[in-house]
C-alpha positions in Angstrom: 0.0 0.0 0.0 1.4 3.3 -1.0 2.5 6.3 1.6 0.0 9.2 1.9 1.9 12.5 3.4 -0.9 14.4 3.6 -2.2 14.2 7.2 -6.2 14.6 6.5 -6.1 12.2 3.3 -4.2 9.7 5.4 -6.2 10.2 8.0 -9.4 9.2 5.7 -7.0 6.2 4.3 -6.9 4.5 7.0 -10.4 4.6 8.2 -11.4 2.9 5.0 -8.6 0.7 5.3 -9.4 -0.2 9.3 -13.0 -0.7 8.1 -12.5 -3.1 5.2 -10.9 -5.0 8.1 -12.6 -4.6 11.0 -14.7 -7.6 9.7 -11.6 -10.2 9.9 -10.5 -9.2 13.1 -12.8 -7.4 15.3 -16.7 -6.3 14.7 -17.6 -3.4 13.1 -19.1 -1.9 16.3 -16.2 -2.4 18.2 -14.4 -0.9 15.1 -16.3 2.3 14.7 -16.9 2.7 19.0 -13.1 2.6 18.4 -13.1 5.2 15.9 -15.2 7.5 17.6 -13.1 7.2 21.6 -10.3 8.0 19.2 -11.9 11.5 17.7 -13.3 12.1 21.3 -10.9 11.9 23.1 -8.4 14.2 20.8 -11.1 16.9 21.0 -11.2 16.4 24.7 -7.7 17.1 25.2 -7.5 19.4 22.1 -4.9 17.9 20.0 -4.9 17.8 16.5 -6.1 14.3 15.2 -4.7 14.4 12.0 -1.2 15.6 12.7 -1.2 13.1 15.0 -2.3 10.2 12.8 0.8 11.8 10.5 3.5 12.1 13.3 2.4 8.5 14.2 2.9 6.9 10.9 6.1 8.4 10.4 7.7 6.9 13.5 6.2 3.4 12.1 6.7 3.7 8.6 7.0 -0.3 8.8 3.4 0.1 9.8 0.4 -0.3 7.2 -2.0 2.5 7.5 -4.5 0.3 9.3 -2.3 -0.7 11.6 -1.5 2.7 12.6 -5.3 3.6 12.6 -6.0 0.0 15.0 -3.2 0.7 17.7 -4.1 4.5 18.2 -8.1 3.3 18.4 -6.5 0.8 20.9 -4.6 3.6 22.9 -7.8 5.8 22.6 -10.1 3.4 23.9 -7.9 3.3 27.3 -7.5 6.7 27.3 -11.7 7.2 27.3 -11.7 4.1 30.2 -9.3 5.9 32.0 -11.2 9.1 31.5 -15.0 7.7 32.4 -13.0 6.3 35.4 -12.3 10.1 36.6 -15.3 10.8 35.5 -17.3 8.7 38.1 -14.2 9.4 40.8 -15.0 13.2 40.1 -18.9 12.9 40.5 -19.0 10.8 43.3 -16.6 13.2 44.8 -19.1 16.2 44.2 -22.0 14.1 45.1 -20.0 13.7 48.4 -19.3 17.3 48.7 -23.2 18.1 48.3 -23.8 16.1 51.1 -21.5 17.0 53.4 -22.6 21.2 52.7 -26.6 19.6 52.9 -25.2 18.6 56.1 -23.7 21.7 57.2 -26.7 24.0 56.6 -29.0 21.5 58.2 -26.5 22.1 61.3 -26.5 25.6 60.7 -29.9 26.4 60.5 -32.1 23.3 62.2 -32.0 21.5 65.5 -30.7 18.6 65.4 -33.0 16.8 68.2 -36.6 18.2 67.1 -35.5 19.3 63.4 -37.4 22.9 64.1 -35.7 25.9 62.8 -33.3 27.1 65.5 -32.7 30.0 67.3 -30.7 31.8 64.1 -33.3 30.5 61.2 -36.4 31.5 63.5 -35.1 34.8 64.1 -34.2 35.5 60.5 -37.9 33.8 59.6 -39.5 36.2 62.7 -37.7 39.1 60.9 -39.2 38.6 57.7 -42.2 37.7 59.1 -42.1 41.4 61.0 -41.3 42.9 57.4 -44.9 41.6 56.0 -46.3 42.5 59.0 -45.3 46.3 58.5 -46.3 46.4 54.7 -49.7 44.8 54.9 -50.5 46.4 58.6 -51.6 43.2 59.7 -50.8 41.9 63.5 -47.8 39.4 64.5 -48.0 37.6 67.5 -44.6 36.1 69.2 -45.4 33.3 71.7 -42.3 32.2 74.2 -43.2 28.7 75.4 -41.1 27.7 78.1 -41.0 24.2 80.2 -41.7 24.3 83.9 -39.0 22.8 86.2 -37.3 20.9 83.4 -34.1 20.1 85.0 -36.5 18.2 87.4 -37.5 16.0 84.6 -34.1 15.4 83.1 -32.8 14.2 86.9 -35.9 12.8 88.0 -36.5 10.4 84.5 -33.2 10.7 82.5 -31.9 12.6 79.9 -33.3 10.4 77.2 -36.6 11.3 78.7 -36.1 14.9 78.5 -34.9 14.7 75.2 -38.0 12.9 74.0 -40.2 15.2 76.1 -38.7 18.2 74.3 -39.3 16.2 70.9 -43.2 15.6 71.8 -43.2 19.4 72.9 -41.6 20.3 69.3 -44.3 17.9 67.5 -47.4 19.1 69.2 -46.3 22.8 68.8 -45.9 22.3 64.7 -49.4 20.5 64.9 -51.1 23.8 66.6 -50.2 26.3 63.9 -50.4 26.8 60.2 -48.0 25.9 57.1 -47.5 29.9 56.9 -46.3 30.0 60.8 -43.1 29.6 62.3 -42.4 27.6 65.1 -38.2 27.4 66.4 -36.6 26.1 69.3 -34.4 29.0 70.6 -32.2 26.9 73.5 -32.5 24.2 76.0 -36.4 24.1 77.0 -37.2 27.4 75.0 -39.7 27.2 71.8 -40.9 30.0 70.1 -44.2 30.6 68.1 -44.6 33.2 65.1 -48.0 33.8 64.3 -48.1 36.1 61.7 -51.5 37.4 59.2 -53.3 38.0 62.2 -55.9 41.2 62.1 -56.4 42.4 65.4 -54.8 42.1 68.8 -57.4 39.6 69.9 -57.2 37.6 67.2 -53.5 37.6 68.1 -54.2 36.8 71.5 -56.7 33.7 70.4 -54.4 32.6 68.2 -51.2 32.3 70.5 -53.5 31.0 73.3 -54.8 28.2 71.4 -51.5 27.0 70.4 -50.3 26.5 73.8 -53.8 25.3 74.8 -53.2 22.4 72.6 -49.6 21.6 73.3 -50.6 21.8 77.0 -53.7 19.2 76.3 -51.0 16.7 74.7 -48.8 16.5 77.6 -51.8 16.3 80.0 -52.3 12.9 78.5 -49.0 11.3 79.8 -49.5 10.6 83.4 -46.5 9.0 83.6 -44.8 12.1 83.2 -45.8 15.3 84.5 -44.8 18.1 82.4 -46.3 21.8 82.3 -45.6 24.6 80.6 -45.4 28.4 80.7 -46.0 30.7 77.9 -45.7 34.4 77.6 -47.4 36.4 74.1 -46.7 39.7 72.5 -48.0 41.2 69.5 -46.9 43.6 67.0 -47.0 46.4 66.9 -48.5 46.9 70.8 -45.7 45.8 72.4 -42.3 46.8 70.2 -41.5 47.2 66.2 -38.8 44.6 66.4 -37.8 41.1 66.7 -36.1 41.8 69.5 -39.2 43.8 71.4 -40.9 40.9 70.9 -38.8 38.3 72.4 -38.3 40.8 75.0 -42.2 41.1 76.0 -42.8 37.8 75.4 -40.1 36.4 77.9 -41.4 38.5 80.6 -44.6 37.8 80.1 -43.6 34.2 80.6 -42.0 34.3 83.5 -45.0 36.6 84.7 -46.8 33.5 84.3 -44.1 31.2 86.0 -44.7 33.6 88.7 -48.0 33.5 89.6 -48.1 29.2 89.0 -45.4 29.5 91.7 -47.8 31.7 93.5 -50.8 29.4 93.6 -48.7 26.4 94.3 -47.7 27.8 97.0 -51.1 29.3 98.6 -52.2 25.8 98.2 -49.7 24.1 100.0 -50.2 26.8 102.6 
C-alpha cells in the first residue's frame, strides 16, 4: 500500500482501510466505538487528530496505514476508560461534597433533636415575618413557650426522657399552627411561636393561646410524666417594632406566668 503525506487524506485512508478489516479481526461496532473514543478523546484534550495520525505513521513507517489507525483506536479506547473512570471518581466526589454542605446548613440552620428551625433560622424567619407584617398592617404575635421545672425532669427520668419530652413538645407545637407560621426552638427548653396574618390584637391573642392550649392538652395525657408549661405572648405592633421587642415582652410575660403558678402552688400548700 502506498505512503499518503498528507495528514487529513491519510487520515481518511486509513479509516477505510481499518474498516475493510474490521470484519476479519474485530466487529464493526467495536471498530467504529473505536473510531469515535479516538476522535473524542483528541477533542477532549485538544490535539490535532490528523497531525497526529501523521506524526504517528512516520515513526512506524513499517506500519500499514490500518495498523497505525487500530493501535491508536487501541490507545484511545484506554485513554476514554481511563477518562470515564475520573469521570465517576469526580462525580462521586461532588456528590460527596453536596452532602456533606446539605449537612452543614442542616446544622446551621435546624436542631438537630426536634428538626425545628433554630434559634438563628427563627429569628431571621420572625424578621421577615415582621417585614410583612409592617407592609400589609396586619398583626404578629410572638409566643415564648417555656418548660416548667425541666431540669427536674431530666434528673428525676433521665436525659433520654427529656430529650423525648422536648421532641413531643416540638411535634405538638408544629401540629397547633399553620404551614405559613413559624415555630423554632431558641435553647434548651425554650420554643418560640410566630403567628403572623393575624388582624387584630385579639385575634392575636386567640391565636397564641390556642396554640399553647393544645400543646398543653398533649402532655396532660402522659400521666406518667408530668410536664407543664409556661407561655408568655406579645403582639406587634402593641408591644415593640422589632424582633427583638418581641422576644423581650414575650419572655417576661412568661415568667410573669411562672410567677404566679409558683404563687398558687404555694397558697395551696399553705
Amino acid at each position: 500500500m502506498g505512503r499518503v503525506h498528507e495528514p487529513r487524506a491519510q487520515a481518511r485512508e486509513a479509516a477505510v482501510v481499518g474498516s475493510q478489516r474490521a470484519g476479519g479481526t474485530v466487529s464493526l461496532d467495536v471498530f467504529l466505538l473505536g473510531a469515535a473514543s479516538l476522535v473524542a478523546v483528541f477533542v477532549a484534550y485538544q490535539v490535532d487528530l490528523f497531525e497526529i495520525l501523521a506524526d504517528f505513521s512516520r515513526a512506524h513507517e513499517q506500519w500499514e496505514l490500518d495498523e497505525i489507525f487500530s493501535s491508536l483506536i487501541a490507545f484511545s479506547l484506554f485513554v476514554s476508560v481511563f477518562a470515564v473512570n475520573e469521570v465517576r471518581s469526580l462525580h462521586a466526589e461532588v456528590a460527596e461534597r453536596r452532602r456533606l454542605e446539605a449537612e452543614l446548613r442542616e446544622l446551621a440552620f435546624y436542631d438537630p433533636l426536634t428538626q425545628l428551625p433554630n434559634r438563628r433560622l427563627a429569628l431571621e424567619l420572625a424578621e421577615l415575618e415582621l417585614r410583612h407584617a409592617a407592609r400589609e398592617g396586619t398583626r404578629l404575635a410572638v409566643v415564648f413557650v417555656d418548660v416548667d421545672d425541666f431540669k427536674e425532669v431530666n434528673d428525676s427520668f433521665g436525659h433520654d426522657t427529656g430529650d423525648q419530652v422536648l421532641m413531643d413538645i416540638a411535634q405538638s407545637l408544629s401540629r397547633s399552627v399553620r404551614e405559613s407560621d413559624v415555630v423554632g426552638r431558641l435553647a434548651g427548653d425554650e420554643f418560640v411561636v410566630i403567628l403572623a396574618g393575624l388582624e387584630t390584637e385579639e385575634d392575636a391573642e386567640l391565636a397564641a393561646r390556642k396554640v399553647v392550649g393544645g400543646v398543653t392538652h398533649d402532655l396532660l395525657g402522659r400521666e406518667d410524666l408530668p410536664v407543664k408549661l409556661s407561655a408568655g405572648i406579645a403582639t406587634y405592633p402593641e408591644a415593640g417594632g422589632s424582633v427583638d421587642a418581641l422576644l423581650r415582652a414575650a419572655d417576661e410575660e412568661m415568667y410573669a406566668a411562672k410567677r404566679q403558678k409558683e404563687a398558687r402552688t404555694a397558697s395551696q400548700a399553705d
